[in-house]
N, C-alpha and C positions, 0 to 999 in steps of 0.2 A: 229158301223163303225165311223171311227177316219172321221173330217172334215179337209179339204183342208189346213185350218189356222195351226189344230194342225199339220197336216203331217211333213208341213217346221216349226214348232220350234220344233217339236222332230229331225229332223234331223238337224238343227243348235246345239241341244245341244249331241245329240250322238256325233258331231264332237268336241266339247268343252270337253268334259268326256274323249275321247279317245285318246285327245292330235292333231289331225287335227287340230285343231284352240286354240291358247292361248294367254293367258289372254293380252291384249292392240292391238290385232290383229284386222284388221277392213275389215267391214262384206261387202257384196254389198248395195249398195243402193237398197231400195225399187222399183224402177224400173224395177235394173237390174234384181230381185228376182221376180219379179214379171214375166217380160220375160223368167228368164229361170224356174218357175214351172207354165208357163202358167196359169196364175191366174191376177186376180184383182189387183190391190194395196192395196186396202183397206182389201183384204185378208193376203196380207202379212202385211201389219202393223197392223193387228189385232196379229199376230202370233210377232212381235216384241214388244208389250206393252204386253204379255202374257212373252216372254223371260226377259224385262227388270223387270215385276213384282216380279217374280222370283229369282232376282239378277245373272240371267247369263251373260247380255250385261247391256251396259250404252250408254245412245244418248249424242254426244259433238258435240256441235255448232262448224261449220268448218270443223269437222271432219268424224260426222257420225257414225253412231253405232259401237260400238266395243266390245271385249269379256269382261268384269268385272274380274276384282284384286276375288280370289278365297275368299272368306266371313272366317274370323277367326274361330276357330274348338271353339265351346261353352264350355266354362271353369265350372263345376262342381264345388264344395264345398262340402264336405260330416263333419259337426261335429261330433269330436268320442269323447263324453265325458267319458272316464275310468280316473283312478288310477293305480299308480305305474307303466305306461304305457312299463319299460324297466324290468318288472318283469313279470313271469308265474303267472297264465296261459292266463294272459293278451298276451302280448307280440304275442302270440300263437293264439289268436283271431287277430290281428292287421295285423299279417300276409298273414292271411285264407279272411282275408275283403280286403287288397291290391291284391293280385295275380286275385280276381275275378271284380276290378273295373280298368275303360278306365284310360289309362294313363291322359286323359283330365280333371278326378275326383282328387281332391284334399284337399288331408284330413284336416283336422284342429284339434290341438289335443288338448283337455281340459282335465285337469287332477284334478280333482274333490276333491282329498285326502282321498276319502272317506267321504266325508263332508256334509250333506244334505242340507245346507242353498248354499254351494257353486254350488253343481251338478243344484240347482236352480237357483243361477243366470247366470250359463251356458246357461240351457235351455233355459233361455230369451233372451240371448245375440244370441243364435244360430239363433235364429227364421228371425233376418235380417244380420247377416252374413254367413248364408248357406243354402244349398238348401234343406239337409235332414240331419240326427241326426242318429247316432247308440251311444246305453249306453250300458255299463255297469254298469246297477243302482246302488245304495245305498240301495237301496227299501225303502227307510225313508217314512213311511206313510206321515209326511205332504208335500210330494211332490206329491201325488198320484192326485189330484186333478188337477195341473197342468199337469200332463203328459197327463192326461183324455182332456183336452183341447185342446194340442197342436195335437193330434190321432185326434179328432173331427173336428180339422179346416180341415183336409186334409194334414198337413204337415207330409210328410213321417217319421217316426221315429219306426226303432226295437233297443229292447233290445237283450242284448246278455248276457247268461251264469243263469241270475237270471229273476224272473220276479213279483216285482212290486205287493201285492197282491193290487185289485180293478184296477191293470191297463189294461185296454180292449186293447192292441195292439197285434202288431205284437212281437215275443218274437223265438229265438233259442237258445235252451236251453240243457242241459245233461238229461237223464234218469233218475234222481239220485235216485227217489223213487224205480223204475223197477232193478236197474242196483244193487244199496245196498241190495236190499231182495235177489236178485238171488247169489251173493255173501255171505253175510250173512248165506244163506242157504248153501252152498258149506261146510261151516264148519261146520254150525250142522250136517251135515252129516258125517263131520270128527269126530264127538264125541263132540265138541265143544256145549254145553250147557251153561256156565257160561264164556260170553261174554261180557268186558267192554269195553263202549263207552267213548272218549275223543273226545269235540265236543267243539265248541264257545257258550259263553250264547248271541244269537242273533238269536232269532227263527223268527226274521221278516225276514228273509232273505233266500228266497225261496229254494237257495240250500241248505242252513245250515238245514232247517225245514223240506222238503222230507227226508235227509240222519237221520234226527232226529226218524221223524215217521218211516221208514221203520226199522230202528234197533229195536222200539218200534213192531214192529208188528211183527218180528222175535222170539225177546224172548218172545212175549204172543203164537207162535206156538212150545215154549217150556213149557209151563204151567205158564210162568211170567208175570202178567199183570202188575205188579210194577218191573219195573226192575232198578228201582233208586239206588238201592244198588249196581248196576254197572258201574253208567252213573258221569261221572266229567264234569261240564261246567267248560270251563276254561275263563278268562274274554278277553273283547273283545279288539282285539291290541295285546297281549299277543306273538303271533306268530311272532312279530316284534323285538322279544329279546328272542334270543336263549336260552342265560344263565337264565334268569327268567323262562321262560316257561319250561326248563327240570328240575330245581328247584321243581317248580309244580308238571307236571310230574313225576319225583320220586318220592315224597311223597303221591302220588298219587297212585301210582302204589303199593309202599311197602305196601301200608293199602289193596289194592284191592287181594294183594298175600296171605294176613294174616286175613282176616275174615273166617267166616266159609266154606262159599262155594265162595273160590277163585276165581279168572276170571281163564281161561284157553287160551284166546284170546283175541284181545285187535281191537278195531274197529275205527281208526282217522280217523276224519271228510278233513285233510287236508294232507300235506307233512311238514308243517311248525308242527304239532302237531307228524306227525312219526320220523320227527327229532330228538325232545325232548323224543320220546320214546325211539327209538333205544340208545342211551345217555343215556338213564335210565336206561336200559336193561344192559347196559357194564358197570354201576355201581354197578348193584344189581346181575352182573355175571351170567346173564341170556342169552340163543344164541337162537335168531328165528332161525326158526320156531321147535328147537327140543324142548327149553321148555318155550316159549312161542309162540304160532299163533297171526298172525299181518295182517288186511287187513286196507290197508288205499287207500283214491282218489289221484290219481298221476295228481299235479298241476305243475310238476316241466317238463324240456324239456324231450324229448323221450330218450336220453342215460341214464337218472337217472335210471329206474327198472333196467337195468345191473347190476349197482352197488351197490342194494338191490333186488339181487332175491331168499332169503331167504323171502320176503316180498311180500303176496297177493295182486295186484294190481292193482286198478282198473280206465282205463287212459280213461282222458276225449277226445273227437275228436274235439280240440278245434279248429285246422286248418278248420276241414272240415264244423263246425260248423261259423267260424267266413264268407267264404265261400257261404255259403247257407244265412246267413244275409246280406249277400252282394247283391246277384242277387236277393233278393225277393225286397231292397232298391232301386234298378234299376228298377224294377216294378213299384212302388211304384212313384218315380220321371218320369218313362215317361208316366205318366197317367193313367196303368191301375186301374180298383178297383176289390177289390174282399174282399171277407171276411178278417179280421185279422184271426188270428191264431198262439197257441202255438207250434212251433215245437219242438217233443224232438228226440233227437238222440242217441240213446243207447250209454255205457261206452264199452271201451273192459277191459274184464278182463284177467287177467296175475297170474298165481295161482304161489304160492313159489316154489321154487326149493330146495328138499332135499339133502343137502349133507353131508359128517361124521358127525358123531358126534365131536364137537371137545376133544380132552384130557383131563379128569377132570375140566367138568364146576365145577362153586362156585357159587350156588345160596345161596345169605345171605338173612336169614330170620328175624333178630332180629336187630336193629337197635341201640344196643350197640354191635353186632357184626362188623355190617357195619362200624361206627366210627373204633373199630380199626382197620378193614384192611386200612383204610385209616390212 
């Protein structure tokens, strides 16, 4: 049962909330409030240093209590440390973290280049000009240390997309191990046995390393425990020059058409890697998916698989993932605790779309052929 004191300041400020009284409006004197709730004075001015506590009323000399100027709405800070922040499938996470935070939260964007001495001095920087951190790491082990510290102190911080290995936080992330075998497998079952991988050489980097091992764990449910004879790292950056990368690419491909037991499918790690394929492919006069199968991760915006649905596809939920890293940071910032935790959120897949054949493909096998059609 509410006391006397709180009665009259909850019904001074119901009247302040509801718009009855606003703000430099002035209240009755203790007296008169005391007369009309029949009470003490010292009961109601218990109930006025309870409302001025609070910052709903303010005492002025001469004047007497009045309603208080409405308290400024608390300005957030959230540092987003990524790379290429106006590129996919960034962009696509940035999105997915704004739609789910208060207009009051205010991002601050660090753009890291991919750099690990740099993503580090970010994280130092953030630690006194923000309130909480989402990354899109680098995973550079010598940062792993730090990040283990800045999780430890309490300060909110999720990764988003990759995660860090040794780093204990919070993390939302793709499927990619779950989401690659289940794919993967779709084509051995199309016949597809002799499957080459085009991937980055950068196994520290947790997407890169799941889509690595599940391709690995596919062709060993083909009988291929060494499937190296099909696998091209390509180096890392690479994906940042079209022209070089499908360079690669071809010559890549023309070797993997022409050993003994060919690829029949061809598995990228990225979109930046099925670019350089597809290029390859209208080189060497090759048409997905009639003769050759193609599943790549779709990191590019959602109209791309239109314009490749000859191309197996497997799209990340990065909106809905960027999202869910969002509200668990808001957790996180108004005090709850609870366990960290990996989240992953399944890929959808998008299977090729068969259409004619077209007229007389030209697949060139010889590469004094090649030269001269060119």
């Amino acid at each position: 049962m509410r006391s006397k004191w709180e009665e009259i300041a909850q019904s001074i400020q119901y009247e302040i909330e509801c718009g009855g009284l606003n703000a430099g409006d002035r209240l009755p004197t203790e007296k008169e409030l005391a007369a009309l709730w029949s009470v003490a004075r010292m009961t109601v001015h218990r109930a006025m240093d309870d409302l001025q506590r609070r910052g709903l009323v303010v005492r002025k000399r001469r004047l007497g209590t009045v309603v208080a100027e409405p308290a400024p709405a608390k300005r957030s800070v959230v540092g987003m440390l990524f790379f290429h922040t106006n590129d996919f499938p960034q962009a696509d996470y940035i999105h997915g973290i704004r739609s789910a935070l208060p207009d009051a939260v205010h991002l601050l964007f660090c753009d890291t280049g991919n750099d690990a001495a740099r993503e580090a001095d970010y994280l130092d920087q953030m630690r006194s000009l923000a309130d909480a951190i989402i990354c899109y790491p680098t995973c550079a082990p010598s940062n792993t240390a730090q990040m283990n510290r800045i999780i430890r102190s309490g300060f909110p911080l999720v990764c988003v997309d990759r995660v860090p290995e040794g780093v204990c936080g919070d993390a939302v992330v793709t499927d990619n191990y779950g989401s690659s075998h289940r794919a993967l497998r779709t084509l051995q079952q199309q016949g597809h046995r002799h499957i080459a991988l085009f991937c980055y050489d950068e196994m520290e980097v947790s997407s890169a390393r799941e889509r690595y091992e599940a391709y690995c764990r596919t062709m060993a449910d083909s009988g291929y425990e060494d499937a190296s004879p099909w696998v091209r790292k390509l180096p890392r950056g690479a994906g940042y020059d079209l022209a070089k990368m499908t360079g690669i690419v071809h010559d890549a491909l023309f070797t993997l058409l022409r050993q003994p037991q060919p690829a029949t499918a061809v598995f990228c790690e990225d979109d930046y890697i099925l670019a350089a394929v597809l290029e390859a492919c209208h080189r060497l006069g090759l048409h997905p998916p009639h003769d050759l199968s193609i599943l790549s991760f779709n990191d590019c915006p959602a109209f791309i698989p239109r314009l490749t649905d000859g191309v197996n596809r497997l799209a990340q939920q990065t909106q809905v993932m960027g999202r869910i890293a969002a509200e668990r940071l808001q957790r996180r910032m108004a005090g709850e605790t609870f366990p960290n935790e990996v989240l992953s959120v399944p890929a959808l897949f998008y299977p090729a779309v068969e259409k004619s054949r077209p007229a007389a493909p030209h697949v060139v096998l010889s590469r004094s052929a090649e030269i001269a059609a060119y």
